[in-house]
C-alpha positions as CSV (number, residue, x, y, z in Angstrom):
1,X,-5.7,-16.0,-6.5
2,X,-2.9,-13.5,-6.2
3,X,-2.8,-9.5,-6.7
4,X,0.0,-8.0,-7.5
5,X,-0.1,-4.5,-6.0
6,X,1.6,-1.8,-7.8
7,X,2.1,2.2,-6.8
8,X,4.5,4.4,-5.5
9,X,5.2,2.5,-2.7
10,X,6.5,0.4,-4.9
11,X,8.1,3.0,-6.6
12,X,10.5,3.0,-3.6
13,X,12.9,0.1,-4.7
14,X,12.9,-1.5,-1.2
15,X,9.4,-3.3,-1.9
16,X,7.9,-5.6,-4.3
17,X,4.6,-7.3,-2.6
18,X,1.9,-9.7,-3.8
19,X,-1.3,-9.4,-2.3
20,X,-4.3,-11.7,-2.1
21,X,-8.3,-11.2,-1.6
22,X,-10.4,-11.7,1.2
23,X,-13.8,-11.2,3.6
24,X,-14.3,-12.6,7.4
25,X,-12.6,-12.0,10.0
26,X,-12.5,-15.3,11.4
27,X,-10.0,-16.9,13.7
28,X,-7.1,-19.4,12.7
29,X,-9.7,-22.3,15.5
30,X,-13.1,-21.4,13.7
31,X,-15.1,-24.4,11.8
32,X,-13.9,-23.6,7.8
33,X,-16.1,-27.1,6.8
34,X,-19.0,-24.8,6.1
35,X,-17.2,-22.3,3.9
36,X,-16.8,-22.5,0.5
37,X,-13.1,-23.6,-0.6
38,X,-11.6,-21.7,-3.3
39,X,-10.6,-24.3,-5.0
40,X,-14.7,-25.1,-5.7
41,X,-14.6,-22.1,-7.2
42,X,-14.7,-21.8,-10.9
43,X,-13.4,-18.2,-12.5
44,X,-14.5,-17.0,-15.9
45,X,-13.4,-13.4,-16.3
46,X,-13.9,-11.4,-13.6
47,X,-16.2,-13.4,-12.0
48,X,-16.3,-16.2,-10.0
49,X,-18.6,-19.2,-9.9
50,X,-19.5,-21.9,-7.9
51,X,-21.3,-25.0,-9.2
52,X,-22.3,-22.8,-12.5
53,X,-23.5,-19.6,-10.8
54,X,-22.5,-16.5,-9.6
55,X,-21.4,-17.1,-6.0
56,X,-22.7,-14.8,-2.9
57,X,-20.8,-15.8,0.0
58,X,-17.9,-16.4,2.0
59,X,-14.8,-18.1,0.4
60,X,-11.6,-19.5,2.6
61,X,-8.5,-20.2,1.2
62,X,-5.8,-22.6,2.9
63,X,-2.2,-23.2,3.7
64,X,-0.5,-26.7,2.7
65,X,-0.8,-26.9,6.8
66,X,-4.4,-26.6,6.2
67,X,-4.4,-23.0,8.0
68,X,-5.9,-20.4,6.5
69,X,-4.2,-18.0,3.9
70,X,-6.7,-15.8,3.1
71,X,-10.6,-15.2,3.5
72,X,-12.9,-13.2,2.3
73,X,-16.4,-13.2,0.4
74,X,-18.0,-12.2,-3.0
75,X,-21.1,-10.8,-4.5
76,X,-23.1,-11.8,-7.5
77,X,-19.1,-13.1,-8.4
78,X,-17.0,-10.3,-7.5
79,X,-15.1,-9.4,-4.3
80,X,-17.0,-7.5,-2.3
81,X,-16.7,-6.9,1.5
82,X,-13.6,-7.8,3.9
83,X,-10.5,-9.3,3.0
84,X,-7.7,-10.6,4.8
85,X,-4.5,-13.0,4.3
86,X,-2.4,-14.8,6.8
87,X,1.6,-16.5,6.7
88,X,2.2,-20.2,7.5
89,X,2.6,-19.2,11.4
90,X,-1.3,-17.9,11.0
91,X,0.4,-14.4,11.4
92,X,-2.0,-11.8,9.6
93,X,-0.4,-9.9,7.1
94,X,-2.8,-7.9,4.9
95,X,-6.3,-6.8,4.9
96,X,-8.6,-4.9,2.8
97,X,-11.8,-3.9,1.7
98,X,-13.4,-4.5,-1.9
99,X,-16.6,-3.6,-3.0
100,X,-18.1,-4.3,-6.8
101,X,-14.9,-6.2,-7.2
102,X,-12.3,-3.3,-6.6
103,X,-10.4,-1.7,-3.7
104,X,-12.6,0.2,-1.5
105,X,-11.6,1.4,1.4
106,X,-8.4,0.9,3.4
107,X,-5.6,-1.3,2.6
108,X,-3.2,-2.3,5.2
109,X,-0.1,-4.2,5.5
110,X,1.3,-6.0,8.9
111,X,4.3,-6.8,10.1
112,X,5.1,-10.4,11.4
113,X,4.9,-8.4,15.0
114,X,1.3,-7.1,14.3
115,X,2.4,-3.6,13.7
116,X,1.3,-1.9,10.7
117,X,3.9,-1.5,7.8
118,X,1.8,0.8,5.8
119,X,-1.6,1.8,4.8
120,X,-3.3,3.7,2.0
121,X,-7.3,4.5,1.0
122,X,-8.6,3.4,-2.2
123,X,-12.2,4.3,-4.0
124,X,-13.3,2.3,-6.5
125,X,-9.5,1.0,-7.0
126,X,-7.5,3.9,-7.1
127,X,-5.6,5.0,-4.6
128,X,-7.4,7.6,-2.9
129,X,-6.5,10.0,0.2
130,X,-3.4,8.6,2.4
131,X,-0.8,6.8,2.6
132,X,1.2,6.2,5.3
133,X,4.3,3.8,6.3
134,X,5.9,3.8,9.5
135,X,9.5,2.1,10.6
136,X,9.3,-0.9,12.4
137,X,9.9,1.1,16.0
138,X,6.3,2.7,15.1
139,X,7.2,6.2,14.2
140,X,6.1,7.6,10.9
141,X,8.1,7.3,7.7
142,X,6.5,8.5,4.8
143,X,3.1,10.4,4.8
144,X,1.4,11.0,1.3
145,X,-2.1,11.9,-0.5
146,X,-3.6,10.5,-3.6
147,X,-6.0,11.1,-5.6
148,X,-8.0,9.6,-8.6
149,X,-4.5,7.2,-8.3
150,X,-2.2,9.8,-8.6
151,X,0.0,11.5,-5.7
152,X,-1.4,14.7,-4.9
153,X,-0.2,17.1,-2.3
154,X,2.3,17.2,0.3
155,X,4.4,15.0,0.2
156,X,6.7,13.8,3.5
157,X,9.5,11.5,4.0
158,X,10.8,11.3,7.9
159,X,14.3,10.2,9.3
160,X,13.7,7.7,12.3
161,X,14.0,10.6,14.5
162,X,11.0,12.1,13.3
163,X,12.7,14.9,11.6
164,X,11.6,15.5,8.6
165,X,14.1,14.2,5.1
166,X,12.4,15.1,2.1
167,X,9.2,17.7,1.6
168,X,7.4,17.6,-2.1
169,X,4.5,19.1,-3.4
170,X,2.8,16.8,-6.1
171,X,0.3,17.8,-8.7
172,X,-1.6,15.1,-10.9
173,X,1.2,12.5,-10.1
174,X,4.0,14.8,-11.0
175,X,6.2,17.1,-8.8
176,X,4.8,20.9,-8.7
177,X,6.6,23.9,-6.7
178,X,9.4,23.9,-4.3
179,X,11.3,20.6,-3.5
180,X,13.2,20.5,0.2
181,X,15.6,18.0,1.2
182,X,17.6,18.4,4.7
183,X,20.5,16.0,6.1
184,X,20.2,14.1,9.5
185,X,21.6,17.4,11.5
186,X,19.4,19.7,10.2
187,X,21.5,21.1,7.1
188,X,19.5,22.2,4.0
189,X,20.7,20.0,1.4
190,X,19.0,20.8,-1.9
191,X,16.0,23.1,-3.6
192,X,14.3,22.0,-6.5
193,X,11.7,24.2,-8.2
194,X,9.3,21.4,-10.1
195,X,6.8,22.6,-13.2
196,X,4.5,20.1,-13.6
197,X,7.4,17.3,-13.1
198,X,10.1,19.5,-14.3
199,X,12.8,21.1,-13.0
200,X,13.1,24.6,-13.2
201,X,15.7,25.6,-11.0
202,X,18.1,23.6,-8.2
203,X,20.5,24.5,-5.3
204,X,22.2,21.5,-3.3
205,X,24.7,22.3,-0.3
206,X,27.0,19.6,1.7
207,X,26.6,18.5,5.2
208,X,28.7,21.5,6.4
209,X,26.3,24.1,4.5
210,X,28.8,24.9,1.9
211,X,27.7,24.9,-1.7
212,X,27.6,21.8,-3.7
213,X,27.3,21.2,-7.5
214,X,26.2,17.6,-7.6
215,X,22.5,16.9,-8.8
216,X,20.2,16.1,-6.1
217,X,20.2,12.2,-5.5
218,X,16.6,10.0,-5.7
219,X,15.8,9.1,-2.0
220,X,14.0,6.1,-3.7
């Protein structure tokens, strides 16, 4: 079974990822005979069955090498509990929580390394509180709030030096206040005023601090 997860992460061209569900954290050596396969299971809506009722348990899914590529467990037919999902190499590379059959909890993506790409809260699945990525050296990239599913807050996006590129303020989903953007030395280079997503008023300057007319450019 395969979830495609879509938000503002996504948002950001760079990244297009397909999830999938799971519960135990068991390791690549443990004994799966006792587990249910998911190919026993039968789905009819949103539930899940196994030989004609509602299945409470643990479920194991596996790799063509017969390692696992995900785990996880269900209630009364829905995903409930932990989840997690390995590569080929038996390499984790996502993990969340569900509970009633949504995103509960945190959601977290790892790199083939081990280090955390990014993670974001959910409650009853929406996005919910923060989300944070970080560059591969471990420093933070983009820090974010949602809530109810929609961004909310300050918004930050980092250079890899830790300074800071981009500063919103978000209201509902949509852009509210005063917009900052600086270039890698420091050099202010645009003001947006946002109204509920719209732009009200805009300055942009060049590297050198001189006026510039261009519009600002999408970071993403």
């Amino acid at each position: 079974m395969a979830f495609v997860f879509s938000s503002r992460f996504y948002w950001q061209a760079i990244f297009i990822i397909v999830f999938i569900f799971h519960f135990h954290s068991f390791s690549q050596n443990d004994d799966i005979s006792k587990l249910v396969l998911e190919a026993q299971l039968e789905s009819k809506g949103n539930f899940f069955y196994f030989e004609d009722k509602l299945y409470t348990g643990p479920v194991v899914k596996l790799h063509s090498n017969k390692k696992k590529a995900e785990t996880y467990s269900l209630k009364n037919g829905k995903l409930h509990g932990l989840w997690k999902e390995w590569n080929l190499k038996g390499q984790m590379t996502n993990q969340a929580n569900y509970r009633n059959g949504k995103l509960h909890g945190v959601f977290i993506q790892f790199r083939p390394d081990g280090s955390r790409e990014f993670e974001v809260n959910y409650i009853d699945g929406l996005e919910s509180g923060s989300f944070k990525r970080w560059f591969k050296n471990g420093k933070l990239w983009v820090d974010e709030n949602y809530f109810a599913g929609k961004l909310n807050g300050i918004s930050k996006i980092f250079y890899l030096d830790g300074k800071v590129q981009v500063q919103s303020g978000y209201q509902a989903g949509k852009k509210n206040g005063l917009e900052n953007a600086w270039y890698d030395n420091g050099q202010l280079r645009w003001q947006v005023v946002y109204e509920n997503g719209i732009i009200k008023n805009k300055l942009r300057w060049k590297r050198d601090g001189s006026p510039s007319n261009q519009d600002p450019p999408k970071i993403f």
